[in-house]
C-alpha positions as CSV (number, residue, x, y, z in Angstrom):
1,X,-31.7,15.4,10.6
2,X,-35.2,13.9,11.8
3,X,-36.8,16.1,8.5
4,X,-34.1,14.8,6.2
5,X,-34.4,11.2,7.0
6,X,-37.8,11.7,6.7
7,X,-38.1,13.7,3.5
8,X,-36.0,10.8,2.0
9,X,-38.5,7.9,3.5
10,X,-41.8,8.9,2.6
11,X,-40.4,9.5,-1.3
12,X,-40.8,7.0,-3.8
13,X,-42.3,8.2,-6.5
14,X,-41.9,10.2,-9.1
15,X,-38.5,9.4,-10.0
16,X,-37.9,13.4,-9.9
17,X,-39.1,13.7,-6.1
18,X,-36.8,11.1,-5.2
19,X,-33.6,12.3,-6.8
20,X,-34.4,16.3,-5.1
21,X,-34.6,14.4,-1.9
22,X,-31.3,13.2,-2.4
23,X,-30.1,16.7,-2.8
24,X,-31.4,18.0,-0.3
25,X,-30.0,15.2,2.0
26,X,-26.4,15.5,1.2
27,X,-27.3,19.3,2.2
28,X,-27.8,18.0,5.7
29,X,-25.2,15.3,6.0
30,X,-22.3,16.7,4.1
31,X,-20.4,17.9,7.0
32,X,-17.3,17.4,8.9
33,X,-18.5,17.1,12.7
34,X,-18.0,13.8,14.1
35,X,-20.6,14.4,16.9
36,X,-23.3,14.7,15.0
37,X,-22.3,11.9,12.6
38,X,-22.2,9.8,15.8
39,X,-26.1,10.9,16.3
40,X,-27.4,9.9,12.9
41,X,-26.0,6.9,13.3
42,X,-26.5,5.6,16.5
43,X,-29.9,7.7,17.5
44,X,-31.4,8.6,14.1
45,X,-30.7,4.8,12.2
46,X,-30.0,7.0,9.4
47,X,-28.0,4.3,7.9
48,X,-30.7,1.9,7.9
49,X,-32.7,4.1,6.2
50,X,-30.4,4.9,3.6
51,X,-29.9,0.9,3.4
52,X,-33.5,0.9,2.4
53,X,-33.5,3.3,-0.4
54,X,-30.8,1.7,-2.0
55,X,-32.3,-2.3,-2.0
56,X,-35.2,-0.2,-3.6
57,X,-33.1,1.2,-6.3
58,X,-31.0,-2.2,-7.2
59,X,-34.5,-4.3,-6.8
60,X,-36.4,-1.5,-9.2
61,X,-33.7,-0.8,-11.3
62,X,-33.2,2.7,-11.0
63,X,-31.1,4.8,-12.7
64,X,-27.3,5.0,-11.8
65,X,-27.8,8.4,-10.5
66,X,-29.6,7.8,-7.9
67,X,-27.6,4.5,-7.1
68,X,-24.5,6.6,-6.7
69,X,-26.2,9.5,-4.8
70,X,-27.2,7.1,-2.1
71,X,-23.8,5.2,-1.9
72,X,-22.3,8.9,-1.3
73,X,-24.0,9.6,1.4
74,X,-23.6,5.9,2.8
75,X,-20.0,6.8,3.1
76,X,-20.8,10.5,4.2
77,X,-22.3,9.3,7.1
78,X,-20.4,6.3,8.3
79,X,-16.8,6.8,7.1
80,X,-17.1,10.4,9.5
81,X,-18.4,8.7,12.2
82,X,-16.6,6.9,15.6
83,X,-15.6,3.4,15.6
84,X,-17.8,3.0,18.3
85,X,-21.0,4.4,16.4
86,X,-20.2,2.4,13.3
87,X,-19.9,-0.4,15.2
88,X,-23.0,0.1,16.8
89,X,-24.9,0.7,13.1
90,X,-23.0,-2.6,11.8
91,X,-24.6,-5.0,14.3
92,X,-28.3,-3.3,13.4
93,X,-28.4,-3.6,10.0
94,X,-24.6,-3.5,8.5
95,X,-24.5,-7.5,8.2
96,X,-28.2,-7.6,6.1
97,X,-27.0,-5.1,4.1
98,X,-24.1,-6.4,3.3
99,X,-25.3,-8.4,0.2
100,X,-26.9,-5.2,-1.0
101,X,-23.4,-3.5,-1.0
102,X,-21.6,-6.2,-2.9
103,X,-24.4,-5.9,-5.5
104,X,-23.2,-2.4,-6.1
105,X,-19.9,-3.5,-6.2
106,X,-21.0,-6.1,-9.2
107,X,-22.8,-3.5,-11.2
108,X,-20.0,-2.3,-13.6
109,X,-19.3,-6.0,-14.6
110,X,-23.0,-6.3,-15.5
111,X,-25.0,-5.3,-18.6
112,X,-26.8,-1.9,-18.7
113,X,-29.9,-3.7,-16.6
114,X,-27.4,-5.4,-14.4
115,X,-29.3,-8.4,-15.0
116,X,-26.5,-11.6,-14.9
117,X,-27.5,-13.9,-12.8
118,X,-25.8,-14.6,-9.5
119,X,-24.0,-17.6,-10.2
120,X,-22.3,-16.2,-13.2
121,X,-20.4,-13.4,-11.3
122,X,-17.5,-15.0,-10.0
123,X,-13.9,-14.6,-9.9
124,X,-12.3,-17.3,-12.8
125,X,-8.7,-17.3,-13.5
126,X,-7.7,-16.3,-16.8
127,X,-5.8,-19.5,-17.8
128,X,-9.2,-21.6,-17.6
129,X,-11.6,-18.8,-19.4
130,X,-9.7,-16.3,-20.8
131,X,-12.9,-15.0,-22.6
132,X,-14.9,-13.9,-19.3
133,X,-11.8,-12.4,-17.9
134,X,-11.8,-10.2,-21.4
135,X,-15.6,-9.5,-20.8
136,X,-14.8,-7.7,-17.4
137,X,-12.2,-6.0,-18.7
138,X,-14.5,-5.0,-21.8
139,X,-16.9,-3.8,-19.3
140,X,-15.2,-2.6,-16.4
141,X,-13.7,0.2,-18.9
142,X,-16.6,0.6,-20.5
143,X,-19.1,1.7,-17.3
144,X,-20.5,4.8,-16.8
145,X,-18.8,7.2,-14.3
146,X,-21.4,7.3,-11.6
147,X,-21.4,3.6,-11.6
148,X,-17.3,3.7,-11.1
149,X,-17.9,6.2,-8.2
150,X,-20.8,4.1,-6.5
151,X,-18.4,1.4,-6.4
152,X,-15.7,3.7,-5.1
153,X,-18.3,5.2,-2.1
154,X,-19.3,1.3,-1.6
155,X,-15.7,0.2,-1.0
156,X,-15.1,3.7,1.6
157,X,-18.0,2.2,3.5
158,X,-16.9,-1.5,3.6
159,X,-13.1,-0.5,4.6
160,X,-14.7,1.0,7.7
161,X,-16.4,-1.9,8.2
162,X,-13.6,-3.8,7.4
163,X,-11.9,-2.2,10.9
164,X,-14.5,-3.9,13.3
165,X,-13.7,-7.0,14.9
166,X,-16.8,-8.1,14.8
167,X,-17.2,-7.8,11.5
168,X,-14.5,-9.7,9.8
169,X,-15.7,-13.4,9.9
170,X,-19.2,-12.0,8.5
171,X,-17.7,-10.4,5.3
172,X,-15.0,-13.1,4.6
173,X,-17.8,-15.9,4.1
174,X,-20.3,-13.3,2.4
175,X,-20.5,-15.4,-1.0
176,X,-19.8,-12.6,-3.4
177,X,-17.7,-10.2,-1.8
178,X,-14.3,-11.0,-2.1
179,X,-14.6,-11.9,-5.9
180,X,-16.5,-8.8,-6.0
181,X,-13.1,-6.7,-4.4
182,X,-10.6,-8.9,-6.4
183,X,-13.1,-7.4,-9.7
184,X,-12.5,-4.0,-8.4
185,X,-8.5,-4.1,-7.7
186,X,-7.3,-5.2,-11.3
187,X,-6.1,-2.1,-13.2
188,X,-7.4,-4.2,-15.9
189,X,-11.0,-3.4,-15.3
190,X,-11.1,0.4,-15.6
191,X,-11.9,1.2,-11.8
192,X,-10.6,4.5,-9.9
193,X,-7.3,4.2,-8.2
194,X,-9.4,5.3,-5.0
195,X,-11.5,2.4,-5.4
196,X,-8.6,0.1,-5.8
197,X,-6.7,1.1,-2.7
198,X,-10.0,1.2,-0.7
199,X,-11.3,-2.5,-1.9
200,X,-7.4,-3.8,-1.0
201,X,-7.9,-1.7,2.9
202,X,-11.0,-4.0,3.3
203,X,-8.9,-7.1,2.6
204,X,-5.6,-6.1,4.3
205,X,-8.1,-5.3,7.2
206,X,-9.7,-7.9,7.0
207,X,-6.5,-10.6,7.5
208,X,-5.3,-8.3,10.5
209,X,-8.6,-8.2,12.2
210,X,-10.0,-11.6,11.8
211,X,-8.7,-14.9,13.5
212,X,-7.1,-17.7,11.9
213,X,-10.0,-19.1,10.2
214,X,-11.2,-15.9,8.6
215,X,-7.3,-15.9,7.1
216,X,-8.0,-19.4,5.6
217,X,-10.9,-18.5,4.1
218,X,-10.0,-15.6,2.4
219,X,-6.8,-17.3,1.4
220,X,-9.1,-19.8,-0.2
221,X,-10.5,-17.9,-2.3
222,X,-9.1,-18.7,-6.1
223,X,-6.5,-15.9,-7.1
224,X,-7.0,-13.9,-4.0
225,X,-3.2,-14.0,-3.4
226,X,-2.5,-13.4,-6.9
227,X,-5.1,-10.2,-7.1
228,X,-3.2,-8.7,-4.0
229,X,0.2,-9.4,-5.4
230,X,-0.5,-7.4,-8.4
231,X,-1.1,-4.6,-6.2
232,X,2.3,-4.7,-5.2
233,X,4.2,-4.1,-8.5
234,X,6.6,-2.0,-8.7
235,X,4.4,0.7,-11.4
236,X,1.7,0.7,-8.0
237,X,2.3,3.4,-5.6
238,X,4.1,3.0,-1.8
239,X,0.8,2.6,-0.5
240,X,-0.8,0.1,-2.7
241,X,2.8,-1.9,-2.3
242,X,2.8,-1.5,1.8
243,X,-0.7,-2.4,1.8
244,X,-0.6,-5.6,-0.5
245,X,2.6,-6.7,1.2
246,X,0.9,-6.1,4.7
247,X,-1.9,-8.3,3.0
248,X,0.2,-11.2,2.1
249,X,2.2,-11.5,5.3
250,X,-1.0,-12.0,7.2
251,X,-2.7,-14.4,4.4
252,X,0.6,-16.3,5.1
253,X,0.2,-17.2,8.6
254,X,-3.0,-19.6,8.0
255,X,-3.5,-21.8,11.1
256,X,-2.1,-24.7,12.5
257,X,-3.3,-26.9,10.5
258,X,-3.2,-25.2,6.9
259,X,-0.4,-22.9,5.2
260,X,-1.5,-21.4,2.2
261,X,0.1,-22.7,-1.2
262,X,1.4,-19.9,-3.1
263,X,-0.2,-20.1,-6.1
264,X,-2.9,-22.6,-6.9
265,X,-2.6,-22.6,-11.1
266,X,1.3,-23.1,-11.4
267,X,2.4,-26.7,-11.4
268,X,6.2,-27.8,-11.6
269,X,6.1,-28.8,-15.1
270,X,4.6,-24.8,-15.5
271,X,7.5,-23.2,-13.4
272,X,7.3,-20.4,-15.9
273,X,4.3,-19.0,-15.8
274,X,2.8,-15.8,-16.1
275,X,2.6,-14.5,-12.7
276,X,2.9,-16.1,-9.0
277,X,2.6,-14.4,-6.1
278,X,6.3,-15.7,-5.4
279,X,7.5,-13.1,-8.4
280,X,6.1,-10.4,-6.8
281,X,8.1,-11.6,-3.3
282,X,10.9,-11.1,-5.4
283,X,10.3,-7.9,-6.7
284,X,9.9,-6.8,-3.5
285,X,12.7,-8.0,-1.3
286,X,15.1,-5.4,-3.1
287,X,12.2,-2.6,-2.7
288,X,13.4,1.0,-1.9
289,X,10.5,1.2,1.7
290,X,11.7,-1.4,4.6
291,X,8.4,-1.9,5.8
292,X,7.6,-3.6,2.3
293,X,10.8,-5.6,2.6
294,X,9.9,-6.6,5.9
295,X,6.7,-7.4,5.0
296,X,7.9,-9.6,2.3
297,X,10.4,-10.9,4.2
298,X,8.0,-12.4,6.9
299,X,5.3,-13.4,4.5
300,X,7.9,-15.9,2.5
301,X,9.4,-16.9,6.1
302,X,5.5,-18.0,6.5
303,X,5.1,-19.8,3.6
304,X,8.3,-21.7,3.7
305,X,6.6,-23.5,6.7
306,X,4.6,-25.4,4.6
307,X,5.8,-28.7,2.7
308,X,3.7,-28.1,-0.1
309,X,5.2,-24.8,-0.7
310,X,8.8,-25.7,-0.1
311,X,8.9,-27.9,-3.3
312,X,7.0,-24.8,-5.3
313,X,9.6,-22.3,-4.2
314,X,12.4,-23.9,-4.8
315,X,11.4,-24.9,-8.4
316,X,10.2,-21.6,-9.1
317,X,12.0,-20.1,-12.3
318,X,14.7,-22.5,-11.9
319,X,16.1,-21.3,-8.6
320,X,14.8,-17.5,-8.7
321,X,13.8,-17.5,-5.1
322,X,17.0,-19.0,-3.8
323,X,18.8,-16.8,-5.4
324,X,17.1,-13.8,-4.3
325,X,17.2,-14.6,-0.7
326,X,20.9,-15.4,-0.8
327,X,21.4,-12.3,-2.9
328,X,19.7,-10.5,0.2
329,X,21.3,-12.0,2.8
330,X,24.6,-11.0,1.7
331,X,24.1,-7.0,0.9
332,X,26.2,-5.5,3.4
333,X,23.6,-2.2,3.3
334,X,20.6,-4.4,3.9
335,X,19.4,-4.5,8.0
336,X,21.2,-6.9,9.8
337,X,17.7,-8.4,10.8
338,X,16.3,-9.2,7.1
339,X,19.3,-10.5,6.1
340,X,19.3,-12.9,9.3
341,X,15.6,-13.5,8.3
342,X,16.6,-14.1,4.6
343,X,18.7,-17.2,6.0
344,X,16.0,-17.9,8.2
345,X,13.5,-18.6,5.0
346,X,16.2,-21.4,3.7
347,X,16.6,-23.0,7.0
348,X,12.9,-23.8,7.0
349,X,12.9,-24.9,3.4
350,X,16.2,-27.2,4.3
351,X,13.6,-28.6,6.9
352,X,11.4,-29.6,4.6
353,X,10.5,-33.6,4.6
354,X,10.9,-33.7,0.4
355,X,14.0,-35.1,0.1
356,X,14.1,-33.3,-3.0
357,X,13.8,-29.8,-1.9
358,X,17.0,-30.9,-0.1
359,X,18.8,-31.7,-3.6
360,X,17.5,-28.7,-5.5
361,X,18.9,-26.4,-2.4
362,X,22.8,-28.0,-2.8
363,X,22.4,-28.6,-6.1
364,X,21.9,-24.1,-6.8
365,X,24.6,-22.7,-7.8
366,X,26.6,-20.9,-5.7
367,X,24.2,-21.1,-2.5
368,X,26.0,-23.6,-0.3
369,X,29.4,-21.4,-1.2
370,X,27.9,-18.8,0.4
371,X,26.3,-19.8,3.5
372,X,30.3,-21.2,3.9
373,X,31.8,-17.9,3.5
374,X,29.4,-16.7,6.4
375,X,31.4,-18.8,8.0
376,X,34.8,-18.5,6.7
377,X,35.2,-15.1,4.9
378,X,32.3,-12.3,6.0
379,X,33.9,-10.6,9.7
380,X,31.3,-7.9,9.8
381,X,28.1,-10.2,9.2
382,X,25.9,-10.2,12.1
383,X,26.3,-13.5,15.0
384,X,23.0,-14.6,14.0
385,X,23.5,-14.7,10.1
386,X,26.7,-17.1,10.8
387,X,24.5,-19.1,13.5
388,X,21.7,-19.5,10.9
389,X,24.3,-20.4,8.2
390,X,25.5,-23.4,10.8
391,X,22.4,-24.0,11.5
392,X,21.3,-24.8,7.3
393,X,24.5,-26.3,7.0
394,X,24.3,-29.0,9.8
395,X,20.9,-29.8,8.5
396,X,21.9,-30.2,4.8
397,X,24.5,-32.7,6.1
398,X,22.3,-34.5,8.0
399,X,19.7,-35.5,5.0
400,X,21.8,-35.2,2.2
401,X,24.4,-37.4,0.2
402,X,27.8,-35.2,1.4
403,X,29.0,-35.4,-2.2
404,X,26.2,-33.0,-2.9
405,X,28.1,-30.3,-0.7
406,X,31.4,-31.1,-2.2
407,X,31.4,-27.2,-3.7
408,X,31.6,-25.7,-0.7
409,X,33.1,-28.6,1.4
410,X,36.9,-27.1,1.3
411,X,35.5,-23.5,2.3
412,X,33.5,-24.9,5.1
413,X,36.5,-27.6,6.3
414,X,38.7,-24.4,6.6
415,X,35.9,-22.2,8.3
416,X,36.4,-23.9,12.1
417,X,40.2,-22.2,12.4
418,X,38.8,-19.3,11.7
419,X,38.5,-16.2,14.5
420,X,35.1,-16.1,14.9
421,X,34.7,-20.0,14.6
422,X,34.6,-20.3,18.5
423,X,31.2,-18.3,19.1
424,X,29.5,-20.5,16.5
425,X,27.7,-23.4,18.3
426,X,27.6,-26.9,17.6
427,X,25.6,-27.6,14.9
428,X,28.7,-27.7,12.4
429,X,30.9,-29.3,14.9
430,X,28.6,-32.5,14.3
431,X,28.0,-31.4,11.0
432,X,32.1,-32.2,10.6
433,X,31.7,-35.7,12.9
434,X,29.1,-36.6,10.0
435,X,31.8,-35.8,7.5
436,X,34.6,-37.5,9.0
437,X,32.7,-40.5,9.5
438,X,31.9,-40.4,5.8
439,X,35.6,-39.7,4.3
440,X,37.8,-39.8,7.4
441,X,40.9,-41.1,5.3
442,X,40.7,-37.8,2.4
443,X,39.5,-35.0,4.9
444,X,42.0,-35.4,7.0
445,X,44.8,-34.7,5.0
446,X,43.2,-31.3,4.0
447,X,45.1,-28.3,5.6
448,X,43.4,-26.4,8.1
449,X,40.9,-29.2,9.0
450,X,43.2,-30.4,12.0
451,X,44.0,-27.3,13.4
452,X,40.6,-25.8,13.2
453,X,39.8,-29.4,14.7
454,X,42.0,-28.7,17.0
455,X,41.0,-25.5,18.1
456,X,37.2,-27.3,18.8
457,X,38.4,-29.4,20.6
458,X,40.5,-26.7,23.2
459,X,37.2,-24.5,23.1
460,X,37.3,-22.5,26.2
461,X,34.0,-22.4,28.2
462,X,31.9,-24.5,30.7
463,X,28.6,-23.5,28.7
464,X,26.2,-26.0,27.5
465,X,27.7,-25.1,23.8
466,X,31.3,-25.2,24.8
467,X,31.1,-28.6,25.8
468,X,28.8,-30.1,22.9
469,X,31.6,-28.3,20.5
470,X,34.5,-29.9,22.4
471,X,32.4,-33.0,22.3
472,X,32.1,-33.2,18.6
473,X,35.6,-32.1,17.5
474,X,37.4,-34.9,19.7
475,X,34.4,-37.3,18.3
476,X,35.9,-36.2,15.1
477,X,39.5,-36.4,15.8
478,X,38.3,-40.1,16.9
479,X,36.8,-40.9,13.5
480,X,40.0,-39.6,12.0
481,X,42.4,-41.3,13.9
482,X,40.5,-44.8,13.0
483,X,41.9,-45.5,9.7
484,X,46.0,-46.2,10.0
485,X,46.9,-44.0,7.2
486,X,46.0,-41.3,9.1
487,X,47.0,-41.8,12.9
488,X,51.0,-40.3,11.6
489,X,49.4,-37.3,10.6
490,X,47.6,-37.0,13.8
491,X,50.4,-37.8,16.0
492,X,52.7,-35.3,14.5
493,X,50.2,-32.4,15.3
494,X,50.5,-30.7,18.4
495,X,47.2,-29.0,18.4
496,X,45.5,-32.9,18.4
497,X,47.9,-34.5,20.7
498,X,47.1,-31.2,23.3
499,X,43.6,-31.8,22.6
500,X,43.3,-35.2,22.9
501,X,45.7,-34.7,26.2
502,X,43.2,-32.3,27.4
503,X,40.3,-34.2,26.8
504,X,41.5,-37.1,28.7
505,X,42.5,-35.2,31.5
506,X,39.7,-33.1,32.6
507,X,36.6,-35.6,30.2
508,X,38.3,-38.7,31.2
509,X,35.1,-40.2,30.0
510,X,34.8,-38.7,26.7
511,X,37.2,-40.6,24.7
512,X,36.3,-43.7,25.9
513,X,32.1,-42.8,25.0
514,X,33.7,-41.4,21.5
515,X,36.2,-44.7,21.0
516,X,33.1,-47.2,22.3
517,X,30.7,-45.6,19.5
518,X,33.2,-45.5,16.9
519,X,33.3,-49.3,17.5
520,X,29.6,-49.8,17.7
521,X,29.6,-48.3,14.5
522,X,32.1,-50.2,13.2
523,X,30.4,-53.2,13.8
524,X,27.2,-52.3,12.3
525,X,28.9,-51.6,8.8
526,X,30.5,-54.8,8.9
């Protein structure tokens, strides 16, 4: 090893000398024992030599050759070697040389000299210069192949780099290595499927690895999410998708101060773009691996935490996101879990504080008709999909105009008489005083709505649920019973007259709390 390295040193010139002590390198280092891999590394600084060799060939210009011979048996060496080792080599000379490997990762976007200059090699979105995007394409397909595999060696080496903790926060603020890796990942620019998968590991690494902040940064970066997304198409293979979905979920989580927005060049008044990152989610959810739905699953659950976002994925493709998740949530073959978590996603959008992600969610067809049926019509759905559908539903009524739910107002009146209305908890009970208080004189002349009332209100149970339910459904009957019209109806019922008789007898205060706040209330409308 000692001759090699030092063969490969004391070598500069001629050209010819340099390229045979290439060869005869890769003779000495193309093996498959860890052991010894470990040795060069950590006792022969074989990398840093190698590391030296190549900043000679980029600063001189060498030929691509020897550019890709030396990137070869960079990954040789280290992607065979221990974590520990690597990690070792990293903190000698990985973090300097890590400029030196994103120039290799530039070259095939270069001219023949690679002579750009630095500041022109960045990532631009295609809708502001659709003529530099062209010129990577135009010479991503047209470089050599031993520039293609340099890049593919180069992006082996930085996925194992990629794996250190140490390493992460280092490489996410390198200036020109993630536009560099978002370069090598479009199928657009001619690179090898090997060296696409390998530049998406560093970044899927790189968002499990690193904290919070490393996530912000990378998420920062313009079209990041939307270079990953691509990688999840449906044409990509399982990996690529698993990978970029992995990728996404992790972007997602941000910190706690900054969600990422889900796409950065689509505005409202542009809700049909090209691409989003949101129409790959969607593409996704009804993917044939569960891990990728998961994935997907959690990421949007992520972004729907954001405010920002709420409003952007609502809007998107007039509904396209709702409707997905609500399509999701009610395929009885799906896993009782995503379909839960599906709900989950428009719980946090109904949470949002933009009073008109609340109208754009009642006003989708269908959607508020379904999370009712949850309720009233679907037996086998799990407890926690008809909790979370109480749960949207109670919100919605809090912060909307009820004539907004009026489509799935006589579903959702019927659902408390229903058999499994009991082990719901409370949130629609007060979702229905809310109601009542609004319209007591028409709702309570709809059928079922006193006997599921009724049924509240008789709720069996001395749990902290049981008695917020009965609680609500005699505040209701109370509402009810205020306008005259209706108190004949009431009277003639013997589910509210047994419930009202209960009430009194064993919550001798709770009438009287109801029938004082109905009054209080009274008296502030007039």
């Amino acid at each position: 090893i000692k001759c090699a390295l030092e063969d490969l040193l004391n070598v500069y010139f001629p050209t010819e000398e340099r390229m045979a002590a290439l060869v005869r390198a890769r003779t000495v280092f193309d093996h498959d024992n860890t052991h010894r891999h470990n040795e060069e590394l950590m006792v022969h600084a074989v990398v840093g030599g190698l590391f030296v060799k190549l900043a000679f060939a980029v600063k001189t210009r060498a030929s691509v050759e020897e550019v890709r011979r030396l990137c070869e048996l960079l990954e040789l060496v280290i992607c065979r070697a221990d974590l520990h080792a690597i990690e070792d080599c990293f903190g000698d000379v990985g973090r300097e040389a890590l400029p030196i490997l994103t120039t290799v990762l530039q070259m095939p976007f270069q001219s023949s000299d690679y002579s750009i200059p630095e500041e022109e090699i960045r990532v631009v979105p295609s809708k502001v210069d659709y003529e530099r995007e062209k010129t990577f394409q135009r010479k991503g397909w047209s470089a050599s192949e031993e520039l293609k595999m340099a890049t593919q060696s180069v992006c082996s080496v930085l996925s194992k780099y990629s794996l250190l903790n140490g390493a992460s926060h280092c490489m996410a603020i390198e200036p020109r290595l993630v536009p560099s890796l978002i370069l090598v990942m479009d199928v657009s620019h001619g690179m090898t499927n090997k060296a696409r998968y390998s530049a998406l590991a560093v970044l899927s690494n790189l968002a499990q690895n690193g904290g919070s902040d490393t996530r912000v940064i990378l998420a920062s970066h313009p079209s990041l999410m939307e270079s990953v997304a691509k990688m999840a198409l449906p044409y990509e293979a399982l990996i690529s998708r698993k990978a970029a979905a992995l990728t996404l979920m992790f972007l997602t989580y941000g910190n706690d101060e900054h969600i990422p927005l889900v796409f950065a060049f689509t505005d409202l008044e542009n809700s049909h773009a090209d691409f989003s990152v949101l129409d790959t989610w969607i593409a996704l959810l009804i993917d044939s691996d569960y891990q990728v739905r998961r994935y997907t699953v959690f990421g949007l659950y992520n972004t729907a935490c954001g405010d920002e976002n709420t409003l952007l994925m609502v809007s998107h493709r007039n509904g396209a996101v709702l409707e997905a998740l609500i399509l999701n949530a009610t395929l009885e073959e799906e896993d009782a879990e995503l379909r839960v978590l599906c709900l989950e996603i428009i719980y946090n959008l109904s949470c949002s504080a933009l009073l008109e992600v609340h109208s754009k969610i009642c006003s989708h067809p269908g959607l508020l008709m379904t999370l009712a049926s949850f309720l009233r019509f679907r037996e086998q759905s799990p407890l926690a999909a008809k909790e979370t559908s109480a749960c949207i539903l109670h919100r919605l009524a809090q912060v909307v105009n009820l004539e907004q739910m009026a489509e799935c107002k006589q579903v959702l009146i019927s659902a408390p008489g229903h058999s499994s209305w009991k082990r719901i908890p409370p949130n629609i009970s007060r979702a229905f005083d809310l109601q009542t208080a609004d319209n007591p004189e028409g709702i309570a002349k709809h059928s079922g709505l006193l006997d599921g009332l009724s049924a509240l209100a008789l709720t069996v149970g001395e749990g902290e649920n049981e008695r917020h339910i009965r609680a609500a459904a005699v505040s209701s009957i109370v509402r009810l019973a205020t306008p005259e019209i209706n108190r004949k109806l009431l009277a003639n019922h013997e589910g509210i007259m047994l419930a009202l008789t209960r009430a009194s007898f064993d919550y001798p205060t709770m009438i009287h709390r109801c029938l004082k706040r109905t009054r209080n209330q009274k008296r502030k409308k007039e």
